[in-house]
C-alpha positions in Angstrom: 140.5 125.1 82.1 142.3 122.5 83.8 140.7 118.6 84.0 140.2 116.4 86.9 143.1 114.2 85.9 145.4 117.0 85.3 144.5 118.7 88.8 145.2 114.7 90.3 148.4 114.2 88.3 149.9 117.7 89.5 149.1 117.4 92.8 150.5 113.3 93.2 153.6 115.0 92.5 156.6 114.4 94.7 157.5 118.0 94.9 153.5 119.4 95.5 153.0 120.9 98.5 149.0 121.4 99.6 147.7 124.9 97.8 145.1 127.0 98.4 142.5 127.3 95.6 144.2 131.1 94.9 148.0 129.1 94.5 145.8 126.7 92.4 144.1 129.3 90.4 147.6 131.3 89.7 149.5 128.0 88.5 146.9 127.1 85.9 146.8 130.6 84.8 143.0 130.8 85.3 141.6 134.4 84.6 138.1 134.0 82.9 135.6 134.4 85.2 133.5 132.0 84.5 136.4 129.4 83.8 137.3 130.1 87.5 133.7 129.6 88.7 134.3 125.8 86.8 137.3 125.2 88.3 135.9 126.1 91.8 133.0 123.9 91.2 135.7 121.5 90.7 137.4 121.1 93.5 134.0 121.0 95.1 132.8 118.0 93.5 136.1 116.3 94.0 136.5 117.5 97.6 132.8 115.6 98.0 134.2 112.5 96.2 136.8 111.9 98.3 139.5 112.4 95.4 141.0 115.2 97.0 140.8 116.6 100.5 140.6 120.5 101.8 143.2 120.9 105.3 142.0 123.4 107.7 144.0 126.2 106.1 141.7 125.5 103.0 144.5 123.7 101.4 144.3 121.1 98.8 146.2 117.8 98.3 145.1 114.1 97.3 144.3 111.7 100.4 147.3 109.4 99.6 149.7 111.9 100.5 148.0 112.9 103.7 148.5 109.2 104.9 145.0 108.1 103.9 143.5 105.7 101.3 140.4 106.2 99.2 138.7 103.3 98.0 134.9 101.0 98.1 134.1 99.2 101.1 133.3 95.7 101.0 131.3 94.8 104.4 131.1 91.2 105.5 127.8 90.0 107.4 130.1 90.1 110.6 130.4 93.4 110.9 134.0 93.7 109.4 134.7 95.0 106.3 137.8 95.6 103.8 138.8 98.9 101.7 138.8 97.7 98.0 142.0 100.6 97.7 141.9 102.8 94.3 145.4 102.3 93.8 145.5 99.2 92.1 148.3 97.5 93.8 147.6 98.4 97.2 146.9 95.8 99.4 143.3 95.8 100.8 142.8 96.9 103.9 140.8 95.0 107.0 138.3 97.4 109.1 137.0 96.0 112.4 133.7 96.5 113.2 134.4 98.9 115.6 135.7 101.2 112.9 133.3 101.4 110.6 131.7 104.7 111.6 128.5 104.1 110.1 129.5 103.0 106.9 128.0 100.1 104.6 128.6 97.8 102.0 129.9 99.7 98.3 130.2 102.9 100.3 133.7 105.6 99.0 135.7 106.0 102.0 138.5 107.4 102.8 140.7 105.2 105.4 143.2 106.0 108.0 146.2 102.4 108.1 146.6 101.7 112.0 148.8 99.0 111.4 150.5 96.9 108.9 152.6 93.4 109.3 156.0 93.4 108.5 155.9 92.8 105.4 153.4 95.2 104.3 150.8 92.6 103.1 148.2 93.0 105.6 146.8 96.0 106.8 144.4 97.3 109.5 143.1 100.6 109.4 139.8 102.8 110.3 137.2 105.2 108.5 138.3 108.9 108.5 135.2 109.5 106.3 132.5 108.6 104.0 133.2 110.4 100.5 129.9 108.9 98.6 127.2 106.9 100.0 126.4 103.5 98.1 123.3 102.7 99.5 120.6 104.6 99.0 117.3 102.0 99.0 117.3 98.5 100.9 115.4 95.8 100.2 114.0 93.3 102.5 111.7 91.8 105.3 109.0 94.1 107.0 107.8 94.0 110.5 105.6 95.9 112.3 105.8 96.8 115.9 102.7 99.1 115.8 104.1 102.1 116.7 107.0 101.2 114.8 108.4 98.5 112.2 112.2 97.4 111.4 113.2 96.0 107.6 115.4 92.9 107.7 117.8 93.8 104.7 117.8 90.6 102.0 121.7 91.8 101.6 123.4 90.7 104.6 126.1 92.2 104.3 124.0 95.5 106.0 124.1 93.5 109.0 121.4 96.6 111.0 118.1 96.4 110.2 116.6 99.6 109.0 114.3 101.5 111.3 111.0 102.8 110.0 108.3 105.3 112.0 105.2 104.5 111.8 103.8 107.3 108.9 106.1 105.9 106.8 105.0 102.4 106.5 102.8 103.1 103.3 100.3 100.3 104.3 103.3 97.5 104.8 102.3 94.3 107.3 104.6 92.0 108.5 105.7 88.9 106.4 106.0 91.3 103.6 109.0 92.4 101.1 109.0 95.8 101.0 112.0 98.5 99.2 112.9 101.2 101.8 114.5 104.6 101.0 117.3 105.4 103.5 116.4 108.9 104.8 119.1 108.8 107.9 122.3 106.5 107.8 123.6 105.0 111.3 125.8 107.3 113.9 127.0 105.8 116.3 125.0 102.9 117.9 121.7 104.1 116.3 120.2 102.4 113.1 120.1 103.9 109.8 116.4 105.3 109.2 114.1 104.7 106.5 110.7 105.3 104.8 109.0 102.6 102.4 108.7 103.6 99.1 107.2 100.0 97.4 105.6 97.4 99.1 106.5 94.2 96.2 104.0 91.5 97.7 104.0 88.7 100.9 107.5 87.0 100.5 106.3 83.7 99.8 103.8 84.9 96.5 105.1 83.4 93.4 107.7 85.5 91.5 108.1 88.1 95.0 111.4 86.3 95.7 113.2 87.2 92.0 111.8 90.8 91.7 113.6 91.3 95.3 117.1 90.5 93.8 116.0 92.8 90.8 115.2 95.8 93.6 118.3 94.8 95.5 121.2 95.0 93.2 118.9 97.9 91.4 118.7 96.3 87.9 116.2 98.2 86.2 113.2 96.7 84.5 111.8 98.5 81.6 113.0 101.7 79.3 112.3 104.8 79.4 110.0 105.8 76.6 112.4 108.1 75.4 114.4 105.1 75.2 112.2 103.0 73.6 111.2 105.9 71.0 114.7 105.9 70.0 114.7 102.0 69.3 111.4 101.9 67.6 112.6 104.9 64.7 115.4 101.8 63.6 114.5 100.4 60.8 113.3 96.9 59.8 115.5 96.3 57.1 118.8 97.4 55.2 118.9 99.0 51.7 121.0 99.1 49.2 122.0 102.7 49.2 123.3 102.4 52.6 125.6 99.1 52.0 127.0 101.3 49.0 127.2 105.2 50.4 129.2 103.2 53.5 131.4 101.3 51.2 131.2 98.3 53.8 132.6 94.9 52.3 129.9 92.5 50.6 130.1 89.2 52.1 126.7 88.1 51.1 128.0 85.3 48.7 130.2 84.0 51.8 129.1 80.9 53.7 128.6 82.4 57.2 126.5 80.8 60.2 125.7 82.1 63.5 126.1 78.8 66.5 124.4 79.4 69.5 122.4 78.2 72.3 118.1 76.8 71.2 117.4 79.5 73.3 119.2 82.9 72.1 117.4 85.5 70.6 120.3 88.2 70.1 122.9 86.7 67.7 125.5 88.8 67.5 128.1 86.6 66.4 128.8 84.8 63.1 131.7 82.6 61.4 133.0 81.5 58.4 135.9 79.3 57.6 137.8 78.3 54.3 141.0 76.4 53.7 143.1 78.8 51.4 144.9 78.2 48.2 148.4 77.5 50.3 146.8 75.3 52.3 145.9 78.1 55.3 142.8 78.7 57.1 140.9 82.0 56.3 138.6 82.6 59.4 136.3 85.4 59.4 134.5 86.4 62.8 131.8 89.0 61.9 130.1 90.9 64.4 126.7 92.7 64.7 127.4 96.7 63.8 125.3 97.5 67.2 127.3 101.2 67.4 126.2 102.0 63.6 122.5 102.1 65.5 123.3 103.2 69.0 125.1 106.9 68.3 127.1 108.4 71.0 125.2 110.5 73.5 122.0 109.5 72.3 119.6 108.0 74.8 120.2 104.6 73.7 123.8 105.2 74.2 123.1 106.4 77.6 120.9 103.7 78.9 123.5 101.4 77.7 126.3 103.0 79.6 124.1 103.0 82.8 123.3 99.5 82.6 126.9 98.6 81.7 125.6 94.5 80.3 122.4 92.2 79.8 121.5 90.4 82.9 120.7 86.8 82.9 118.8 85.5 86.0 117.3 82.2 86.5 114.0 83.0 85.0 114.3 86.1 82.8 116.8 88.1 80.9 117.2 92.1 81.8 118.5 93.4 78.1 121.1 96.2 77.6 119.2 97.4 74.8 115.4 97.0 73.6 114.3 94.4 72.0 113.4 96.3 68.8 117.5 96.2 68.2 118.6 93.1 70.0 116.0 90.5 68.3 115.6 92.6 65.0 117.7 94.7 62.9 120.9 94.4 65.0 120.5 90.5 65.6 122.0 88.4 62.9 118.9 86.8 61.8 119.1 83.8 59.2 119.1 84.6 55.3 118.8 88.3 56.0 121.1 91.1 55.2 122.9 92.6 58.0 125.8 94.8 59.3 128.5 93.7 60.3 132.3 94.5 61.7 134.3 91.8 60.2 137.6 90.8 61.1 139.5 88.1 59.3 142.5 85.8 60.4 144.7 84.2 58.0 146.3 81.5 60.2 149.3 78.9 58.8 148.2 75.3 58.5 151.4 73.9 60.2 152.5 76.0 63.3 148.6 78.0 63.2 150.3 81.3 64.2 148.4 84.6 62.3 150.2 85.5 59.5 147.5 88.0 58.5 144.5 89.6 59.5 142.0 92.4 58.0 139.4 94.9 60.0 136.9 96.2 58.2 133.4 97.4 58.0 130.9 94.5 55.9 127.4 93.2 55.2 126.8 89.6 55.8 123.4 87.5 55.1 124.4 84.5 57.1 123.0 80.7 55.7 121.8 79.2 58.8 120.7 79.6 62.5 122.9 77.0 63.8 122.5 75.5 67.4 125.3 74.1 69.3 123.2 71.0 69.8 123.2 70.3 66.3 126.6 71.0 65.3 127.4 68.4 68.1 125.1 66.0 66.7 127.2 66.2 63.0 130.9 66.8 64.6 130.5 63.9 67.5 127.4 61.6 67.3 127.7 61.8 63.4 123.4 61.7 63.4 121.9 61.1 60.3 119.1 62.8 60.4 120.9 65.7 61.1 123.7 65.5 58.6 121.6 65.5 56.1 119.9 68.1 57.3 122.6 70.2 57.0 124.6 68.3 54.3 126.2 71.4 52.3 127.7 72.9 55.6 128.8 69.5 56.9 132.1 69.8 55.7 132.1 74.0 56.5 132.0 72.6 60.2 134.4 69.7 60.1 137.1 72.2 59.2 135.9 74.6 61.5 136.5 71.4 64.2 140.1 71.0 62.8 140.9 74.7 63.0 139.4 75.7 66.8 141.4 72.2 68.0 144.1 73.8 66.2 143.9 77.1 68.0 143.0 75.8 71.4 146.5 73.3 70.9 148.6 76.4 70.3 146.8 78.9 73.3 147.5 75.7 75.4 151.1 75.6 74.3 151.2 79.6 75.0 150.9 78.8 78.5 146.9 79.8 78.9 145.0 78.4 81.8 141.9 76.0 81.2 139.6 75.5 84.4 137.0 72.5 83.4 134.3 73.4 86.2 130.9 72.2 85.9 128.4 74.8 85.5 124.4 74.2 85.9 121.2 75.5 84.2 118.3 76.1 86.9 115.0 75.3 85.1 112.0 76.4 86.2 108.1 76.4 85.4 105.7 79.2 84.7 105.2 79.6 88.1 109.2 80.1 88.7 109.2 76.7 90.5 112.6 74.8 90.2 111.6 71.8 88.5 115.1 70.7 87.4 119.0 71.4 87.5 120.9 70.5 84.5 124.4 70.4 83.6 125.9 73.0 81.2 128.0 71.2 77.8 130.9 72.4 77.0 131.0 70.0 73.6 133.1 70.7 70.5 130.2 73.1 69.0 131.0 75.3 72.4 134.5 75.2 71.6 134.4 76.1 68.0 132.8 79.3 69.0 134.7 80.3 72.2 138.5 79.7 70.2 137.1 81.7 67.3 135.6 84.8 69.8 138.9 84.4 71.6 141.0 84.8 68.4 139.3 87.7 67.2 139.2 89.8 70.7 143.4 89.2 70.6 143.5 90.4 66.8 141.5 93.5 67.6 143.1 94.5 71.0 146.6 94.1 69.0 145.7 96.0 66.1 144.5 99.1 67.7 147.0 99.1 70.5 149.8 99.7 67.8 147.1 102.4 66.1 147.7 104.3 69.9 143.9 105.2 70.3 141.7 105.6 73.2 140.6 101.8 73.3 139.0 99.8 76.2 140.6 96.4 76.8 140.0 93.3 78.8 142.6 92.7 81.2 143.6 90.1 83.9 147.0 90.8 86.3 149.0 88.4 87.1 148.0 87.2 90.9 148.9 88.8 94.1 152.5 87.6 94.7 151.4 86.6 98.5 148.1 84.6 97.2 150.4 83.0 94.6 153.0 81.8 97.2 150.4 80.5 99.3 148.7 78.9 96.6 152.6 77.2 96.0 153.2 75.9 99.2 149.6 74.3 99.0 150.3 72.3 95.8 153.6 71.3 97.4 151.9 69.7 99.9 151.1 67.7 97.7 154.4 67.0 95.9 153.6 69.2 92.9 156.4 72.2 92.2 155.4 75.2 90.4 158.1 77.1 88.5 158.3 80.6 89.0 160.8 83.8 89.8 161.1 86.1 92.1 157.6 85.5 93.3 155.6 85.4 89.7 154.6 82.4 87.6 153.9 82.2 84.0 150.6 80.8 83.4 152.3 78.1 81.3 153.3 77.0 84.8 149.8 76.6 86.3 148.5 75.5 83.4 150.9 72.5 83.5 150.0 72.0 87.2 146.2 71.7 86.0 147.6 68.8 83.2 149.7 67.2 86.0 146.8 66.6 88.4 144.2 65.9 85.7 142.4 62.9 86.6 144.1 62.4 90.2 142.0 62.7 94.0 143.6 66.0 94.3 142.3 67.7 91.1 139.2 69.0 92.4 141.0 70.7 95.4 144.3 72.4 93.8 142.5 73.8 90.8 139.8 75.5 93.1 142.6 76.6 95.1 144.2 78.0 92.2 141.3 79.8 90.8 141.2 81.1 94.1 144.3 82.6 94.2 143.8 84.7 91.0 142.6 88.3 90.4 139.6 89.1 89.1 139.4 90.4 85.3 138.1 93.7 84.6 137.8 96.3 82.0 140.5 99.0 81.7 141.7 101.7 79.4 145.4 100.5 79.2 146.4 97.4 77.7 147.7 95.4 81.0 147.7 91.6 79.2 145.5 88.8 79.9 147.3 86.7 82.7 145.0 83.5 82.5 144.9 83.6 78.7 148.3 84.0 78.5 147.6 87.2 75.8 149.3 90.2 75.5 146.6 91.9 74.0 143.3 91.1 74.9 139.6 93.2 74.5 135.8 92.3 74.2 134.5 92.9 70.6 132.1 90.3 70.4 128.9 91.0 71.8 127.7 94.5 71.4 124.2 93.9 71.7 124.8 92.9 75.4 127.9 94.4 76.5 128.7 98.2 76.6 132.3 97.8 76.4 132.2 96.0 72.9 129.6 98.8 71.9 132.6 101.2 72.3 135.1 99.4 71.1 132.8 99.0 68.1 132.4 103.2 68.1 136.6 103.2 68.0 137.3 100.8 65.3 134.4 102.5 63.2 135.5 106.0 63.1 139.2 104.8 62.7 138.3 103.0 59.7 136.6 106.5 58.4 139.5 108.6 58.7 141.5 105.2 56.3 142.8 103.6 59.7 145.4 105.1 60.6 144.2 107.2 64.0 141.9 110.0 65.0 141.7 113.5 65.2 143.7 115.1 67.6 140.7 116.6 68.7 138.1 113.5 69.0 141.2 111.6 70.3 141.7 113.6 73.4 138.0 113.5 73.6 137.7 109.9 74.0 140.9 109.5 75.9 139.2 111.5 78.7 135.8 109.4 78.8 138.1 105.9 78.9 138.8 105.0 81.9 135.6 106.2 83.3 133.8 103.9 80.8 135.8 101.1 81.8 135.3 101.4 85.9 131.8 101.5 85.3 131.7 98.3 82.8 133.6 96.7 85.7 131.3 97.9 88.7 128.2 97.2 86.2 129.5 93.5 85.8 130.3 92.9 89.4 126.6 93.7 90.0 125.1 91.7 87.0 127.2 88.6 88.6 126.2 89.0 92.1 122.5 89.3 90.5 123.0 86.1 88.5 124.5 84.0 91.2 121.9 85.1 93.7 118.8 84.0 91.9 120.6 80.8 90.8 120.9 80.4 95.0 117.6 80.9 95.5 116.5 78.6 93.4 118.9 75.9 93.8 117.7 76.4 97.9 114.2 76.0 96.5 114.8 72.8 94.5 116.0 71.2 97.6 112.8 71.8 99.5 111.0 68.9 99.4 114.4 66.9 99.2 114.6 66.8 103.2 116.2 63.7 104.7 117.2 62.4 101.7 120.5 61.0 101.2 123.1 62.2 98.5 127.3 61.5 97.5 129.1 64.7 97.1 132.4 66.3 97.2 133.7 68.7 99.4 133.7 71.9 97.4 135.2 74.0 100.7 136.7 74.5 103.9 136.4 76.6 106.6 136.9 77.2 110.2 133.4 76.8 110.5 132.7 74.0 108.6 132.9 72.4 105.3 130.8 73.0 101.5 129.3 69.8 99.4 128.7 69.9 96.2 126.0 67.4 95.0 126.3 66.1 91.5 123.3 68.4 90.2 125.9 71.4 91.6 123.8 72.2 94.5 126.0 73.0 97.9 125.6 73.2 101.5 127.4 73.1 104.3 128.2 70.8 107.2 128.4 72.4 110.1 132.0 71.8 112.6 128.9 71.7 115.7 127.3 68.6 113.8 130.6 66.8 113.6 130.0 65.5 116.7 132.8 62.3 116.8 136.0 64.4 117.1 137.2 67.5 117.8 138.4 69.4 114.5 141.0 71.9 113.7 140.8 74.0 110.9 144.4 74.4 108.6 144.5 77.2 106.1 147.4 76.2 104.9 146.0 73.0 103.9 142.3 73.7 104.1 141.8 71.0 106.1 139.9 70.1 109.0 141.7 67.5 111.1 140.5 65.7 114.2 142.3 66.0 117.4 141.8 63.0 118.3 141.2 60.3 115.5 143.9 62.4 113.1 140.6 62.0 110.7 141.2 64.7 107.5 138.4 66.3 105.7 139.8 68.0 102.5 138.2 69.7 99.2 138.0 66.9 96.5 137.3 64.3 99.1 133.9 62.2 98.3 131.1 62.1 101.4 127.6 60.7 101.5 125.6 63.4 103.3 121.9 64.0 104.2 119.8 67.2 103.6 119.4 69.1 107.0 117.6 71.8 106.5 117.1 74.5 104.1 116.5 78.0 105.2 114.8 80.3 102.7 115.9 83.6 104.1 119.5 83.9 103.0 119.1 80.5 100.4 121.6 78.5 102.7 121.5 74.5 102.6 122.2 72.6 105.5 124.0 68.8 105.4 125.1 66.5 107.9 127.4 63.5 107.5 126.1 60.0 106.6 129.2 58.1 106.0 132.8 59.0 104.8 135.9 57.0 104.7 138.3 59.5 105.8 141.8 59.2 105.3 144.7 59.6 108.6 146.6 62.9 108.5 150.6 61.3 107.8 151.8 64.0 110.9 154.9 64.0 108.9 153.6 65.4 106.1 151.1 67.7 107.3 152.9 70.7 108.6 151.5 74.2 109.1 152.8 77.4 110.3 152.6 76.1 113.9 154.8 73.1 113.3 153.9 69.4 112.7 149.5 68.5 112.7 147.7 66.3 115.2 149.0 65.2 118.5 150.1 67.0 121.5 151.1 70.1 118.6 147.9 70.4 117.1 146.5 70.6 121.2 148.8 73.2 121.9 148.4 75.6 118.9 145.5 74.5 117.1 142.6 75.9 119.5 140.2 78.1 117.6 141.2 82.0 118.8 138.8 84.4 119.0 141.1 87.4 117.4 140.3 90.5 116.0 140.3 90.0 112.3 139.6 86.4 112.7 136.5 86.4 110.4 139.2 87.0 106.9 140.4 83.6 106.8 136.9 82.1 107.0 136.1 84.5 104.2 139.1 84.1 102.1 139.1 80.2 102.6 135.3 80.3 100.7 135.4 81.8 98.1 132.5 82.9 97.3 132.4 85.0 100.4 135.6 86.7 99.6 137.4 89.3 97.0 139.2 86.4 95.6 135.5 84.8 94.7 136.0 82.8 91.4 134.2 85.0 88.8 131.6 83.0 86.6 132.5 82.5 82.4 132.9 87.0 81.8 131.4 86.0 78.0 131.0 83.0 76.0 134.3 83.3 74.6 136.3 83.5 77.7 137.2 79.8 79.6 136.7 80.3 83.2 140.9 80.4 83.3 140.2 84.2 82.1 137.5 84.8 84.4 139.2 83.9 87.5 138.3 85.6 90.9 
């Protein structure tokens, strides 16, 4: 019996020519009956997905070679849309409204190019057809019109609201949040249909607001007893016999501490350090042995794979796995024995390049619960109190200082990329009132932990790629070349080159940009810009590099208890180590080859979703906070520009947006090439990075949005000489002439790929508390 991949490979070759399933049947020498009722089935399910298309002489071929593109939609609140294409270095493709043919955000379509520029970089096209339907239940506003009602999607991006007869309000009034199945998508000019299947409470009742983002993005909030069952048969404690019959390493006499946040309950990390004989440093980075608990194809292992991650919203975390594993037996509690996947680093005191490394299987019964707080308070404020506290590991983490300054000295002189963005902490009260926004540290204690993670995911992706088994890796590509060489000509604007060939850049290039223009007025805006510019990482089955880490090899092994990914790369390194780690089975191999890349595309898509989650609760609240801050005054800096006005960031990280209607003493043009807005008249600039003293407008709790408006700025004249776009020199009689806003069709994807949060190049928040935001880039 042939596989799916086998059926996609033959028929992507150059020489295939569409076959009906009989040809098909005949050249993979199918004769079982029931092996041909399996292959049938098949092409069924693959003819339904989209991944191959039936002509109407019931031949078979893939959609790329019938000049059309498979691949998810991403809608825009505007109506327009792009085709995220599966081939990954196909260009995306924009859909005009007009095209959609009832489609909707997340939806597998299969797209029909119309036109394409010159250079094969932008692309318009229009949906042939929808292969799998995305949205299946909305969440959002209900309103009644008696004999009728309509719900107002919470998701713009649905941009129709969803009609809804009157049996099938299930006692919903207006004013209320309500989750509606979709029993009829749109055709044409009529709405998608819907009945209500939960009514969640009157918007404005305390916690409604955060349980709608949990129905919206469809994050589940409890297990399945069968689930749960599973977790509570786990025991309490380890015994002897099983440390021995597993032959795992004894650590127990090593001094090893987990460092993490006053809050974490799931520790799944833990480090030790020693300065060697020959003067080296020994570091060993020892992991929680999740997968030894979690089997494969059990229901744990299931419910894992489904929900891909752990979610963490403003006021409550959504776990991967129960709490009977993550906060007991597979949490790496103080003074208690647990197990472990080790891996330890020999690295040379002079150059601190690996010299050695060893993976293996361990126990560990770690000395302390260390907080990041209080290794600050010994490293940097040198506290007392807390020294002494802590006086016999004192020393443990003055070394472990010396060696992560070491490491991050050498991954700087790599070429890796180091974003320093502020990131916030939304804290609220029982109630899930805002009641403050605080700044997230990134002190040495942080840093000691993320160069340690970071070193160990490189030593584990390099190990096993040599090994050739099935393995799931992090990876990062370099950025699209166009993005790149607009990114170029924006720093050169500013008199900074970048180095680069043939339109790619090392990251030791942009990374030397970041040093250039630390410190200077134009920091703010070239790094954003930057980040910007960059792909987003993502979990894949090959071993692609790390662009913004500058690593060849690069995979997530550190947090098992809330990552699936790790889980498996746990699985792989555990059953390689049982048949003396050297490979697999031919057999099992194959087995796991097959399941990769599925594993890794949902990881990704699971991720994508926990982010969204993440950032929109932390909008919400942020919007929230501001409430009662109407009218008053704050400094900021402009975090974005747009055609339709610009972003502020406040100190406390909040943003809003100044509307282009409410600058009201100039006419402004906006520059993408520079995202700038420029007056016509005065020649006044408004920029990212520059400072502004703005006053809070209005806040509008529907879609979280913030409005400012100007108090004061000091703005400085656009030099016309300097300021050149495509249209030739800026302000003046040019800027008149070609620097009227167009309505245009497409006109919406520089607005969205000018903020970044709006767009596919959206800057991805920290992927894991070892990554720096360089890897994490959008």
């Amino acid at each position: 019996m042939c596989t799916e991949q086998e059926l996609l490979d033959f028929m992507r070759e150059t020489a295939y020519k569409p076959l009906t399933y009989q040809e098909l049947e005949k050249h993979f020498g199918i004769e079982d009956a029931d092996e041909f009722k399996a292959f049938l089935r098949l092409l069924t399910e693959m003819e339904q997905e989209g991944k191959i298309l039936r002509t109407r002489t019931e031949r078979y071929g893939v959609p790329e070679r019938m000049n059309l593109l498979r691949g998810r939609l991403q809608a825009h609140p505007k109506g327009f849309a792009f085709l995220i294409p599966d081939e990954p270095d196909h260009p995306d493709v924009y859909i005009h409204a007009n095209d959609m043919k009832g489609a909707m955000n997340g939806d597998i379509v299969l797209v029909r190019v119309t036109s394409k520029s010159d250079n094969g970089q932008r692309m318009e096209g229009e949906i042939v057809r929808i292969a799998k339907r995305a949205v299946t239940q909305v969440v959002g506003l209900f309103e009644n019109h008696e004999s009728f009602g309509f719900v107002v999607p919470d998701d713009k991006r649905i941009n129709k609201d969803i009609f809804i007869r009157q049996e099938n309000f299930k006692g919903a009034v207006t004013g209320q949040k309500v989750v509606a199945n979709i029993i009829r998508y749109p055709e044409g000019r009529s709405a998608a249909e819907g009945e209500i299947v939960e009514v969640l409470g009157h918007k404005d009742d305390p916690g409604v607001d955060i349980l709608s983002i949990i129905r919206k993005h469809g994050l589940p909030e409890s297990f399945p007893e069968e689930v749960l069952a599973e977790a509570d048969a786990a025991p309490d404690t380890i015994t002897e016999e099983e440390i021995v019959s597993q032959g795992r390493r004894d650590l127990r006499g090593r001094v090893i501490v987990t460092i993490d946040g006053e809050d974490a309950k799931d520790l799944d990390d833990a480090v030790n350090v020693e300065r060697l004989p020959n003067g080296n440093y020994l570091l060993g980075v020892h992991i929680a042995d999740v997968s030894y608990y979690v089997r494969e194809h059990s229901r744990l292992d299931q419910e894992a794979y489904n929900r891909g991650c752990s979610v963490y919203l403003v006021d409550r975390v959504i776990p991967m796995l129960p709490h009977r594993l993550s906060n007991g037996i597979c949490s790496l509690n103080p003074k208690v024995d647990r197990m472990t996947m080790s891996c330890e680093m020999e690295f040379d005191h002079r150059t601190l390049k690996r010299v050695r490394h060893d993976i293996f299987t361990s126990v560990i019964r770690t000395k302390e619960r260390m907080t990041y707080t209080n290794v600050r308070k010994i490293l940097k404020d040198e506290d007392p109190e807390v020294t002494e506290r802590y006086a016999e590991l004192a020393d443990t983490f003055r070394l472990m200082e010396e060696l992560a300054l070491g490491l991050r000295a050498h991954r700087m002189r790599r070429g890796a990329i180091d974003f320093d963005f502020q990131e916030s902490k939304v804290i609220v009260d029982e109630m899930g009132k805002p009641v403050d926004i605080v700044k997230r540290e990134r002190s040495i204690a942080e840093q000691i932990i993320e160069e340690f993670m970071l070193a160990a995911n490189e030593t584990v992706a390099e190990h096993f790629h040599w090994l050739k088994v099935p393995f799931l890796y992090r990876i990062h590509e370099e950025p699209d070349g166009e993005k790149l060489m607009h990114f170029i000509q924006f720093a050169g604007n500013f008199g900074y080159a970048v180095k680069g060939k043939g339109g790619s850049v090392h990251p030791r290039a942009l990374q030397t940009l970041l040093e250039d223009i630390k410190g200077t007025k134009e920091e703010t805006v070239i790094s954003t810009m930057m980040l910007r510019s960059m792909k987003q990482a993502k979990y894949d089955a090959e071993s692609l590099g790390h662009f913004g880490l500058a690593a060849e090899f690069y995979t997530h092994f550190t947090s098992p208890i809330r990552r699936y990914p790790d889980l498996i790369v746990h699985r792989v390194m555990r059953e390689v180590l049982e048949h003396g780690g050297g490979g697999l089975p031919e057999l099992r191999h194959d087995a796991l080859a097959a399941r990769m890349t599925d594993i890794a595309s949902q990881s990704s898509e699971r991720e994508r979703v926990a982010v969204d989650a993440e950032r929109d609760t932390e909008k919400l609240k942020k919007a929230e906070f501001m409430l009662d801050k109407i009218g008053e005054e704050f400094s900021g800096i402009i975090s974005g520009v747009t055609g339709f006005g610009m972003f502020v960031e406040l100190d406390n990280t909040v943003e809003g947006l100044i509307r282009l209607s409410d600058l009201t003493d100039d006419y402004y043009h906006f520059h993408e090439l520079h995202m700038a807005l420029i007056g016509e008249r005065t020649s006044k600039v408004y920029r990212i990075g520059d400072e502004v003293k703005i006053r809070v407008a209005r806040v509008n709790m529907d879609d979280y949005n913030i409005d400012f408006e100007m108090v004061d700025m000091k703005p400085r004249l656009a030099a016309k000489a300097r300021w050149v776009d495509e249209r030739g020199p800026v302000g003046g009689e040019a800027a008149r002439r070609g620097g009227k806003r167009k309505k245009k069709r497409g006109g919406g994807a520089a607005a969205m790929a000018a903020r970044g949060a709006a767009g596919r190049g959206a800057a991805a928040g920290v992927g894991g508390r070892e990554e720096p935001r360089a890897g994490e880039g959008g």
